[in-house]
C-alpha positions in Angstrom: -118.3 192.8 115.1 -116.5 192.5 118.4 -117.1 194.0 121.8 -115.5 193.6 124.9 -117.6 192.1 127.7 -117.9 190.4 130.8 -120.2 187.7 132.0 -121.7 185.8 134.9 -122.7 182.2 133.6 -123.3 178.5 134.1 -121.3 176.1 132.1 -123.8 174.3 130.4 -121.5 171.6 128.7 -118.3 169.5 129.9 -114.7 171.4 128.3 -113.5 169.8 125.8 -109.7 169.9 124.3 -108.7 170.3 121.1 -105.3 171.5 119.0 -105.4 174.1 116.1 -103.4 173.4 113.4 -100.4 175.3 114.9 -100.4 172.4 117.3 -101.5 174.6 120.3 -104.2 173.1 122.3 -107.3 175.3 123.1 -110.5 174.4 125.6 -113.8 175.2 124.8 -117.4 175.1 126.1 -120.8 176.0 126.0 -122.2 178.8 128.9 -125.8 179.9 129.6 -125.6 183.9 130.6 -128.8 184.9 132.7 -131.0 187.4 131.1 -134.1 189.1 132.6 -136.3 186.5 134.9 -138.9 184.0 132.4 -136.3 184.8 129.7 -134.1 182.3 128.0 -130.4 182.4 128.9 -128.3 183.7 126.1 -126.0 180.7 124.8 -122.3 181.1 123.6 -119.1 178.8 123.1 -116.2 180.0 125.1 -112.4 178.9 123.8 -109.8 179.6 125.8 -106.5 179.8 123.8 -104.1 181.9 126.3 -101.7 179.5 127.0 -101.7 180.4 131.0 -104.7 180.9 131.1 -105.7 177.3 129.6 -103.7 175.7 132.4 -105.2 177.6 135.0 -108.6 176.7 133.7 -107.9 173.2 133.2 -106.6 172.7 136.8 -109.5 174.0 138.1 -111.4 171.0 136.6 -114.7 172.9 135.6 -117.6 171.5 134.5 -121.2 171.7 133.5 -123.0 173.6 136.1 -120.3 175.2 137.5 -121.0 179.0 137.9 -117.9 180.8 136.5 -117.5 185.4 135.7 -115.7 185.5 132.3 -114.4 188.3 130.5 -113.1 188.1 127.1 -114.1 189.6 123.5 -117.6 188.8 122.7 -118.3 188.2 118.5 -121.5 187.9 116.8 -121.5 186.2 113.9 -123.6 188.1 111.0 -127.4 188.3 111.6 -126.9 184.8 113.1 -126.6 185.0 117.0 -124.5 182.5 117.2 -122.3 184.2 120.2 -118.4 183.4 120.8 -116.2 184.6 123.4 -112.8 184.3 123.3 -111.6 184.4 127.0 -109.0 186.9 128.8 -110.2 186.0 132.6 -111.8 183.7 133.8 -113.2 183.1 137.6 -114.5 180.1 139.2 -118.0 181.2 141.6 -117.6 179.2 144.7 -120.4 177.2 145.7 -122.8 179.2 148.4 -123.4 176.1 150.6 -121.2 176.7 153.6 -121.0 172.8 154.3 -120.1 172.2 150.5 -116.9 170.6 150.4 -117.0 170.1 146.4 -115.2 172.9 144.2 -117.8 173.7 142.1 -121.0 175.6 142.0 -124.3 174.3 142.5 -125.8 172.3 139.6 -129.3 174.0 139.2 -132.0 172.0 139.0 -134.4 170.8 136.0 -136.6 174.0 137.5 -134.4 176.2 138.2 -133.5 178.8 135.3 -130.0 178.3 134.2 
């Protein structure tokens, strides 16, 4: 089943690159999407295969804690939620520190609910 959906998240592993066997590279990552408050986040793997949009993602650099809105086409596989989005948009949040010259959003803390 597919739906599509958009999410607020925090990256919650470094991109990685890889190539199908086409040849075509693709990035992927793991996001944390907030729930309700004293909830766990819900988990997915994000690829990004648009070739535009992969070069716009990778010159932004993300990375783990970075707070990014994504919108893409959400699948759940079987009775398993194991959650994949493949992307169509993608967003960088900008940090809320006004003094915050770094890129990125803010890193949340061991306490802080991802």
């Amino acid at each position: 089943m597919y739906l599509n959906t958009s999410f607020v998240g925090t990256v919650g592993s470094t991109p990685k690159v890889e190539t199908n066997k086409d040849n075509d590279p693709y990035l992927h990552f793991r996001l944390a999407v907030d729930c309700r408050r004293n909830r766990e986040p819900l988990w997915m793997t994000v690829y990004v295969h648009d070739h535009m949009l992969f070069n716009r993602v990778t010159k932004l650099n993300i990375d783990k804690g970075d707070r990014i809105y994504i919108n893409g086409r959400l699948g759940l596989d079987g009775d398993d939620i194991k959650a994949t989005l493949s992307c169509h948009d993608f967003e960088l949040i900008p940090s809320t520190c006004p003094n915050s010259k770094n890129k990125t959003a803010d890193t949340p803390t061991e306490t802080e609910t991802i």
